[in-house]
C-alpha positions in Angstrom: 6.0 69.9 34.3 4.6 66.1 34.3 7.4 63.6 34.6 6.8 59.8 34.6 3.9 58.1 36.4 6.3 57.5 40.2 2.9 55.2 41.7 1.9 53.2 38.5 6.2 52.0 39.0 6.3 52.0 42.5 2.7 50.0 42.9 2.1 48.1 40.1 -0.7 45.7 41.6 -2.9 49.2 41.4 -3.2 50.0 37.7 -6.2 51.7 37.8 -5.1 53.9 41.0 -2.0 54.3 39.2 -3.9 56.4 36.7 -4.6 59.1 38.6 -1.4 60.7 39.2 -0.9 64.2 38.1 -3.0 67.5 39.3 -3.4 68.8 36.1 -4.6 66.1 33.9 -8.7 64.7 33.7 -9.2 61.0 34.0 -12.0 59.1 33.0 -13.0 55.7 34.1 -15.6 54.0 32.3 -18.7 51.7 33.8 -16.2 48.8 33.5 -12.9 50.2 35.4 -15.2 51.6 38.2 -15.6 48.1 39.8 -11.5 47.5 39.2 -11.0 51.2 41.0 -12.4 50.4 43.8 -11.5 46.7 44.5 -8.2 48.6 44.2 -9.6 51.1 46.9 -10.3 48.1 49.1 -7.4 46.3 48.7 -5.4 49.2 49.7 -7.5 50.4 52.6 -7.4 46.9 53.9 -3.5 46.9 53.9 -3.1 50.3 55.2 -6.0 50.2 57.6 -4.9 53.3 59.7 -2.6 55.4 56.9 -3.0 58.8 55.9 -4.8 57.5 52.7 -8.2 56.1 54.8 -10.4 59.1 54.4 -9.0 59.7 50.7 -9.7 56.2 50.0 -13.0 56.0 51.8 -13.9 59.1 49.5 -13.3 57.0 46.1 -14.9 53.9 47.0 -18.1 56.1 47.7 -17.4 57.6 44.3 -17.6 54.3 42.7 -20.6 53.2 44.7 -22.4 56.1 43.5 -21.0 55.5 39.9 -21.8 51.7 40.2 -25.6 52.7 41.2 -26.3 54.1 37.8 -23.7 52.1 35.3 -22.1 55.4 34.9 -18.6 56.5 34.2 -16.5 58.2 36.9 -14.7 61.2 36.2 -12.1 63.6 37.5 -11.4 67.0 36.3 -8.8 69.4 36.7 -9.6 73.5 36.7 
């Protein structure tokens, strides 16, 4: 069962990150929120340089690098 969004509270400064936050649901981030996902990306990997989020992180910003390329939206889907 979802239950409140814990990150978007505990993390405010990472609204779009904050989005993502439960297994089950899709999220969609258009042309324009791609560039604000991953500054987010950055921001985080630069203050957790060595955390268990790097290689998560590192996956994303390539995500958005391949959705900024074509002006496209970025999408993640649950089964």
């Amino acid at each position: 069962m979802k239950t409140g969004n814990w990150f978007e509270q505990a993390f405010p400064e990472y609204p779009m990150l904050g989005r993502i936050n439960y297994i089950f649901d899709d999220y969609i981030f258009t042309p324009d929120e791609v560039g604000k996902l991953r500054e987010e990306c950055l921001q985080l990997k630069a203050a957790k340089p060595d955390s268990a989020a790097d290689l998560p992180l590192r996956k994303l910003i390539h995500a958005c690098d391949e959705a900024l390329k074509e002006n496209s939206y970025l999408m993640f889907s649950a089964d």
